[in-house]
C-alpha positions as CSV (number, residue, x, y, z in Angstrom):
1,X,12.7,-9.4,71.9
2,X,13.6,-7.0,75.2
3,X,10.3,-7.6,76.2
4,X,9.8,-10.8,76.1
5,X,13.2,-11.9,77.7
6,X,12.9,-9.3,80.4
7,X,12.5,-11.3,83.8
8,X,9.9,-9.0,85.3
9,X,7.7,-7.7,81.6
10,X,8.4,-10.9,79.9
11,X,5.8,-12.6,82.9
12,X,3.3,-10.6,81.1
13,X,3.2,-12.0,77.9
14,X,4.1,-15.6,78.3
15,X,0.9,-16.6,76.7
16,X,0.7,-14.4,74.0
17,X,2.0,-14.7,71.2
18,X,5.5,-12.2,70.4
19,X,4.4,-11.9,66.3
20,X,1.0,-11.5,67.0
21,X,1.6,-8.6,69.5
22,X,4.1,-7.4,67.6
23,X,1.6,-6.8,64.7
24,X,-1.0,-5.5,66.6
25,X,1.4,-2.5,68.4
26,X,2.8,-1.9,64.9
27,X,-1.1,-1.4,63.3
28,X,-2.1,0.6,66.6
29,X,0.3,3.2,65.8
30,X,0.2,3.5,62.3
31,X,-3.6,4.0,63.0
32,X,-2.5,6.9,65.1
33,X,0.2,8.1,63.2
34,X,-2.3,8.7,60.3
35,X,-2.6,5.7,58.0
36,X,-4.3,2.7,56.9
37,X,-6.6,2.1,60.2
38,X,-5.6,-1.7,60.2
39,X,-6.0,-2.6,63.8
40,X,-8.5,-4.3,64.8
41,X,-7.8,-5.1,68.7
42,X,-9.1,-3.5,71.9
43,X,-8.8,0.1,72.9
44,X,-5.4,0.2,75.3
45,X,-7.5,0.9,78.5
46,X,-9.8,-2.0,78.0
47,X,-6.8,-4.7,76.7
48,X,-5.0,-3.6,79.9
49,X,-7.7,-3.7,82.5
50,X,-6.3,-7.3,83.8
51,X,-2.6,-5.7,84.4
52,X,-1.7,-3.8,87.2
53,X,0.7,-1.2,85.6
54,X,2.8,0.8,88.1
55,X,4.6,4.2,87.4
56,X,7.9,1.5,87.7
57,X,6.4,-1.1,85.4
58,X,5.1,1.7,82.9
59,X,8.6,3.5,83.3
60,X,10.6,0.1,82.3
61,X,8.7,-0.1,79.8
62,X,8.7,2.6,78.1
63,X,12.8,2.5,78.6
64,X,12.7,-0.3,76.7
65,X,10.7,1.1,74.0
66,X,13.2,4.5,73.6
67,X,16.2,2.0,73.5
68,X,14.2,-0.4,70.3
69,X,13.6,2.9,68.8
70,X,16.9,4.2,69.1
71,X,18.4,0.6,67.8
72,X,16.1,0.7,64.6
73,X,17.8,3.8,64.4
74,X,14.3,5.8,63.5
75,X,14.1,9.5,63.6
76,X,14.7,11.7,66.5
77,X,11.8,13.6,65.6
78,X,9.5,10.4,65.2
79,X,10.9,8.7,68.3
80,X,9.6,11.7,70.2
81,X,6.5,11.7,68.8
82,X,6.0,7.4,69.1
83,X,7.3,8.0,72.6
84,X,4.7,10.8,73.5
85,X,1.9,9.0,71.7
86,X,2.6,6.1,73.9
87,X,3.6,8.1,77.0
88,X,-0.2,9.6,76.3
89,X,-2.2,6.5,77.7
90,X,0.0,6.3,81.1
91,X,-3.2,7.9,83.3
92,X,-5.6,5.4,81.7
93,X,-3.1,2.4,82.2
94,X,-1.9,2.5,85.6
95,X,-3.9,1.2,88.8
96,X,-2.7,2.1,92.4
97,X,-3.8,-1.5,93.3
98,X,-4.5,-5.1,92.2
99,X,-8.2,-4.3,93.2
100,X,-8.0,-1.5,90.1
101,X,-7.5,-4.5,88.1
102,X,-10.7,-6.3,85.9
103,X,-10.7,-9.5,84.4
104,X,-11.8,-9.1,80.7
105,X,-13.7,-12.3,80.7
106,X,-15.1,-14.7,82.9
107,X,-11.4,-17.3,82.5
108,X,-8.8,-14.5,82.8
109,X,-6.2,-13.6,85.2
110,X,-5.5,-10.5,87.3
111,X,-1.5,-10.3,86.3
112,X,0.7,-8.9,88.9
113,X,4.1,-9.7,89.4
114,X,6.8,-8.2,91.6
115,X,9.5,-6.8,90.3
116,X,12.8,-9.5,90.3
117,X,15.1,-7.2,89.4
118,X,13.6,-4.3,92.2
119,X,17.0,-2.0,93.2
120,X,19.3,-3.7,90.9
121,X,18.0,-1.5,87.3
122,X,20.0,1.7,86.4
123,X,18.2,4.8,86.4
């Protein structure tokens, strides 16, 4: 929910589906943490290749993620594990420019948006 009403991240996913995505991160890392190998969506490089990801972008994100896992109230231990394994693909996701950027078929978008909040997030 973060996510999707966030007014810079939530321009990301306004045509997909919050369930749907929802399922698919969930499968991903149960995949990776070991079990049934349910996921059957792109590789995160190649569903990213349309997005240009910045270190700021990347680092919002992945604030939001800590604070949902800290909510759910899940496991230090497993928090820092979900939070390295997803920390992990940060070199293959982020692009120093929109030309980094790939459409994934011939109808897609490049999606870059500037930042609304930018100097007015805590640290």
């Amino acid at each position: 929910d973060k996510l999707y009403a966030d007014p810079w991240l939530g321009q990301f996913f306004r045509t997909i589906d919050q369930k749907h995505i929802e399922a698919q991160q969930t499968d991903f890392m149960v995949m990776l943490f070991g079990g049934p190998k349910n996921y059957g969506g792109r590789m995160p490089i190649d569903a990213h290749e349309h997005i240009m990801i910045t270190e700021e972008l990347f680092a919002v994100r992945q604030l939001m993620l800590k604070d949902s896992l800290i909510e759910a109230r899940v496991p230090e231990k497993e928090m820092a594990d979900w939070l390295r394994v997803d920390g992990a693909f940060k070199k293959v996701l982020l692009k120093a420019s929109p030309q980094d950027c790939k459409k994934r078929f011939k109808m897609d978008e490049i999606l870059d948006f500037p930042n609304p909040t930018a100097g007015r997030r805590a640290s």
